[in-house]
N, C-alpha and C positions, 0 to 999 in steps of 0.2 A: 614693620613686617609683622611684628605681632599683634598690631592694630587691626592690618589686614585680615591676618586670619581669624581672626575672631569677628571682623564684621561679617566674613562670609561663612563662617562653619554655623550660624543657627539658622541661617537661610536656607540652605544645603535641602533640606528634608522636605521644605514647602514647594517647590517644584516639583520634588519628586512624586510629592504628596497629590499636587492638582494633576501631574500626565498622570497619576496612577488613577487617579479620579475620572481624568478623560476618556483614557481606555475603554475602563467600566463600562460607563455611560453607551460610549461607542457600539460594545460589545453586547449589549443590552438591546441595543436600538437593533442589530442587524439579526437577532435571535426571532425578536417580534416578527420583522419581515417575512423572513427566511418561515419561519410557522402561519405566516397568512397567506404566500404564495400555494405552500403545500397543500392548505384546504380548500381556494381555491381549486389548484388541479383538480384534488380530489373530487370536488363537486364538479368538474367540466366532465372526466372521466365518468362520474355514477351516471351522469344525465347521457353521458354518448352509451355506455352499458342498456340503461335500460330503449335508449332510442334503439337500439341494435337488437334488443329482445322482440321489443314491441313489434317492429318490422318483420322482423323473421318470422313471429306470430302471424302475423297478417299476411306473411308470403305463406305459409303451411295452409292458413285456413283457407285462401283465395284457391290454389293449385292443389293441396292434399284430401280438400273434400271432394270435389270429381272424382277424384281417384278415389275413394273411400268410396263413394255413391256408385262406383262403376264398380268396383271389386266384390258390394253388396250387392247390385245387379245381376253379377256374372254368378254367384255361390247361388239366387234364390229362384234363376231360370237354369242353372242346373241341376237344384234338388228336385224343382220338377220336371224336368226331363227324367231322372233318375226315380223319381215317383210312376211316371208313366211305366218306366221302360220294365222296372220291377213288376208290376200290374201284368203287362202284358206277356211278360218273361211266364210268371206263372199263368196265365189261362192260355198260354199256347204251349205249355204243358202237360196240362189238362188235357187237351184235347177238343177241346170248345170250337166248335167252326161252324156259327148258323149259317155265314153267307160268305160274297165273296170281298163285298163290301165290309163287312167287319172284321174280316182276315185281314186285308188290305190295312183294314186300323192298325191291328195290333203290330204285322208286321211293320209298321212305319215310326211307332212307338218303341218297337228293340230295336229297330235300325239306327234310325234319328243320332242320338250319339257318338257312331260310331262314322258319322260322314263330314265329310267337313268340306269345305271351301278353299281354293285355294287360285291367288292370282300373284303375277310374276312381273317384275323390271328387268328391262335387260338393254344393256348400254348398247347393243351392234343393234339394230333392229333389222336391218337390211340383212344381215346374215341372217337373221333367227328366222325371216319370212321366205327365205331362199331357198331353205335348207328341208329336206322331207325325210320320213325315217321310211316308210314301203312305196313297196309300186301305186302308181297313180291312181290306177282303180281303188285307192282306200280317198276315204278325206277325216283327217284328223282334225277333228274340231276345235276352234278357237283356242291359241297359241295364247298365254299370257293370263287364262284364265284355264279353270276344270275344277273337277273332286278328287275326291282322295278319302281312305279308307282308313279307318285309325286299327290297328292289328296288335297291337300292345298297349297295357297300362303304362307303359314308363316313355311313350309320346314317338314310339314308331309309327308312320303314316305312306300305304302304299299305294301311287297312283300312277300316270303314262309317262313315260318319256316325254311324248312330245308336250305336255302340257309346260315341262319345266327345260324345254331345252331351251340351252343358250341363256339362261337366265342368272345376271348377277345377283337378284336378292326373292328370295320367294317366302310368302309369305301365307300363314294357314288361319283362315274362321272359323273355330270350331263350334259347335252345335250351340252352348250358353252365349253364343258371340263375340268371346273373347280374341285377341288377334296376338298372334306368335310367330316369329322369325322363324323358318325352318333352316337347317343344314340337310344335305344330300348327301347321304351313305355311298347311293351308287345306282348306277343305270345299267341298264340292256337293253341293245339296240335291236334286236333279232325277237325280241317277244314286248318290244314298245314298252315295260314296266319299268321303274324307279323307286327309289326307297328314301323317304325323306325321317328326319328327325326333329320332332317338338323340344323344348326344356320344357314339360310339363311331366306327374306323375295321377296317379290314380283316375286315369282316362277307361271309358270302357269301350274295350276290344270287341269287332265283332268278334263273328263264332264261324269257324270255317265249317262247310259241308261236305260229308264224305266224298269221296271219288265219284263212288258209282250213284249218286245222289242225280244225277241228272238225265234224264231221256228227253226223247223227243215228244212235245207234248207238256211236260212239267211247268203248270205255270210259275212265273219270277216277277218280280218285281224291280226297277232299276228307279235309282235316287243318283239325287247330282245337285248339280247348278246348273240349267243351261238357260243359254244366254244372263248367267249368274243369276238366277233366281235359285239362291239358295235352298235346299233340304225338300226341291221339288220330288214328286214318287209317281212312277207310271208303271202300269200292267202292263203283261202280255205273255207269251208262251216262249217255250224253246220250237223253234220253227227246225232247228239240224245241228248235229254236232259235227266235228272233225272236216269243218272248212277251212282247207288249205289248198287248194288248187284255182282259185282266181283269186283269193282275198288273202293278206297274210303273209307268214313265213310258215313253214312246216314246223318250228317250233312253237306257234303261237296255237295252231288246233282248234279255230276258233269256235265258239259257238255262235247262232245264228237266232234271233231273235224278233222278235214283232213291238216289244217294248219300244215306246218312244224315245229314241234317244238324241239329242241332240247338242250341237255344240253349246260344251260346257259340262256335260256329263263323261266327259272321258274322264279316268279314273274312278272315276264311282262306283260301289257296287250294285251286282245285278244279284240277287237271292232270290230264296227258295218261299215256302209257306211258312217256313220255321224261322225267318231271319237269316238263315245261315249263307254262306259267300259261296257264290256255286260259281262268281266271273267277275272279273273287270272290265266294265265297261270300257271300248276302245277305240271301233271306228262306224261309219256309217258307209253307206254307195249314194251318189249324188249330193248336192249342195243344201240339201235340208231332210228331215225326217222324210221315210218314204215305205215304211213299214219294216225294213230289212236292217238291220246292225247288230256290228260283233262284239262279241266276249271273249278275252283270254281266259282260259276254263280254271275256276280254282285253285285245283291240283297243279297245274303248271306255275300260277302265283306263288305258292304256296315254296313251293323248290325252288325259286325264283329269289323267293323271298329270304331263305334261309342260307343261298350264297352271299346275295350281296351285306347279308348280318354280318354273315360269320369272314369274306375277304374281299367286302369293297367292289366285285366286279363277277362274272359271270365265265369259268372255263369248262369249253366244251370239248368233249373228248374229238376224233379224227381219226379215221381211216383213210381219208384220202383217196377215194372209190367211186367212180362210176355205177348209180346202182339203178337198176329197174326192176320192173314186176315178170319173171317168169314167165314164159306160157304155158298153155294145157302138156304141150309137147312135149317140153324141156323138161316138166316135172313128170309125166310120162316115162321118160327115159329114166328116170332115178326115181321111179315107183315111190313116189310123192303124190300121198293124196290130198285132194283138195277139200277143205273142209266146208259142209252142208252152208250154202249161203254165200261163199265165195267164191269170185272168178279168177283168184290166184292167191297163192303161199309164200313166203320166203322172199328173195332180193336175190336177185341175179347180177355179176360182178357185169360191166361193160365196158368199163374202162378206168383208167385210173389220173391222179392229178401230174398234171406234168411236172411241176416242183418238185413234190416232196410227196412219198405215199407210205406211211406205215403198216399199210396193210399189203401193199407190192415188196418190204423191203422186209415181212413175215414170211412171205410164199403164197401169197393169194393170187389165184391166177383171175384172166378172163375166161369167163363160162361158167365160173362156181358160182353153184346156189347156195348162199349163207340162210340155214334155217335155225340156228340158234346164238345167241349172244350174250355170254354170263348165264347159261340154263334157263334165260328166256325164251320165248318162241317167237322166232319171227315171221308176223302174218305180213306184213306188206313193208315195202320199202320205205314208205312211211315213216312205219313204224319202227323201224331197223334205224332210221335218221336221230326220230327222236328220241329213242335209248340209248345211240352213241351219246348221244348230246346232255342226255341229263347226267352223265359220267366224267370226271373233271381228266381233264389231261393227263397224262402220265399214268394212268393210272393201268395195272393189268387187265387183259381181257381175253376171254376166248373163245374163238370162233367155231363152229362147229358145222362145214361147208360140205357140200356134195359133188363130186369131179368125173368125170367119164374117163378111164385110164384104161387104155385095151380093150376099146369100147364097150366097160363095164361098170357100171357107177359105183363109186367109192363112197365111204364116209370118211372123213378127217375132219382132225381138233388142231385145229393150228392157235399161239398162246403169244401175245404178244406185247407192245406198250404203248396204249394209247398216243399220235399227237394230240394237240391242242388244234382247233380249230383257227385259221386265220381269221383275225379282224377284218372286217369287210368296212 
């Protein structure tokens, strides 16, 4: 026994000694690995890093220098637009007008800027080509394409109804050549104009022209695209104002023109000597240029414009009334006289709407001659339409009508609350 354990107790430790040894060893070996896989990776990752740089370099310079070269494009044919337009800004301040030829320059140099292009997609087509906004005696020019008027720096753009009706994506060229998505503010249907919106800022607006800026006789200038040749310009005269009795709606007032206009120039403007917006281009008579095409008149754009800004949409006041033009007679009898130059006064009542009459449910009878409206005067029935109309719904109003009562002619103030006009 004790032989035993003394041959096996100095052995004891040599085992221990060589697995401790082995371990080591072991542990030594799988360190080295384990550090030559990691720099491996390392080096597969740095090589796939800079593969992935490189690429992407090469994807930026392939696809981001166009775009770089186009963006430099669009800033150096806009500075000279903005060169010209400056130029001519000041010598048609001045006063400078040797010919008609060099008016014609200058105007088309402040203009230019301010016109744009403008063509349209639209998924229905069959509906879009179906569809008409006036009576047939107009012809609204090429659907899918027109102009459009830039009216503010911050990429409002006013041009026809019909050029954007029915259209899912519309789309605007402006003067440098640039191309932008428009959104639509809003339409009206009754004076054919639309209000579209750019995502652009520091655009330059035309310059609207007073009211009474325009006679018969004034020459104008009309710019467009037709048949898309963009930032085209053509002369001609105001040939007539206030046509609405074969061409139009009574709210449109057209003016009437000798300017070539042709499809493609709808929504475009028509101006003055001075550049300034005297109309929107809008429709022609017949199937091509024929000397004759209309203008929605500035002043109507312009009110036009600052509804569908300010709510999207367009409400017209409503009396709900039969109205015609007096005779010598009738105004005779209520010692109404007729003023030097015209063959009637005022709006005679003659009936009223079978639905619904705001003006029947104030006290307005048949037979009254209404000659004033809000302390306006009304010269014609016309006119009496289109200043209910430029008045938003609801809105108060008062009438100031003449009535034969014990066959004596009265005056009455009747005060009431606008309807709204029915959508047609």
């Amino acid at each position: 026994m004790d032989q035993e354990q003394n041959e096996y107790s100095p052995d004891q430790p040599a085992p221990r000694s060589l697995e401790l040894g082995t371990r080591t060893e072991s542990s030594s070996g799988q360190g080295r690995s384990t550090t030559s896989g990691d720099m491996a990776m390392a080096a597969i990752k740095y090589r796939f890093a800079r593969l992935v740089i490189t690429t992407a370099t090469l994807l930026l310079f392939v696809f981001g220098t166009p775009y770089l070269v186009q963006q430099i494009q669009y800033s150096l044919e806009y500075g000279k637009i903005k060169a010209r337009y400056d130029a001519a800004s000041v010598q048609l301040s001045s006063g400078i007008n040797d010919s008609v030829s060099h008016r014609s320059e200058l105007v088309s140099n402040i203009v230019t800027p301010s016109v744009v292009h403008i063509h349209t997609a639209a998924f229905d087509v069959q509906a879009r080509n179906n569809q008409r906004i006036l009576p047939e005696s107009n012809l609204f020019p090429s659907r899918g394409q027109g102009s459009g008027i830039v009216i503010s720096q911050d990429g409002y753009i006013l041009t026809n109804r019909h050029v954007i009706e029915d259209s899912s994506l519309v789309y605007v060229h402006l003067a440098d050549q640039s191309r932008h998505t428009a959104e639509i503010i809003g339409v009206d249907k009754l004076t054919d104009l639309a209000l579209i919106k750019i995502d652009q800022t520091d655009l330059i607006p035309i310059e609207w022209a007073p009211r009474d800026a325009v006679q018969v006789g004034t020459m104008v200038w009309a710019m467009g695209s037709p048949f898309g040749l963009e930032q085209s310009i053509t002369f001609g005269i105001i040939s007539a104002t206030h046509r609405t009795a074969k061409v139009g709606t009574l709210y449109q007032d057209f003016l009437q023109t000798d300017a070539a206009v042709n499809p493609g120039n709808s929504g475009g403007p028509l101006v003055n000597e001075n550049g300034q917006l005297v109309g929107v281009n809008t429709a022609i008579v017949g199937d091509a240029y024929q000397g004759i095409s209309f203008a929605v008149p500035g002043y109507v754009a312009k009110s036009i414009v600052e509804r569908l800004e300010r709510d999207g949409r367009v409400s017209r006041g409503w009396l709900g009334l039969s109205l015609s033009n007096p005779t010598e007679d009738k105004l005779s009898a209520h010692e109404i006289e007729i003023p030097e130059g015209k063959s009637s006064v005022g709006a005679e009542v003659s009936g009223f709407a079978p639905s619904y009459s705001p003006g029947y449910l104030a006290g307005v009878q048949l037979n009254d001659i209404i000659t004033k409206f809000n302390d306006t005067p009304v010269e014609s029935t016309t006119q009496l339409i289109q200043t209910i109309g430029e008045t938003p719904g609801g809105q108060k109003a008062v009438l100031e009508i003449h009535r034969i009562e014990d066959g004596q002619s009265v005056t009455k103030q009747i005060t009431l609350s606008l309807g709204e006009r029915p959508a047609e």
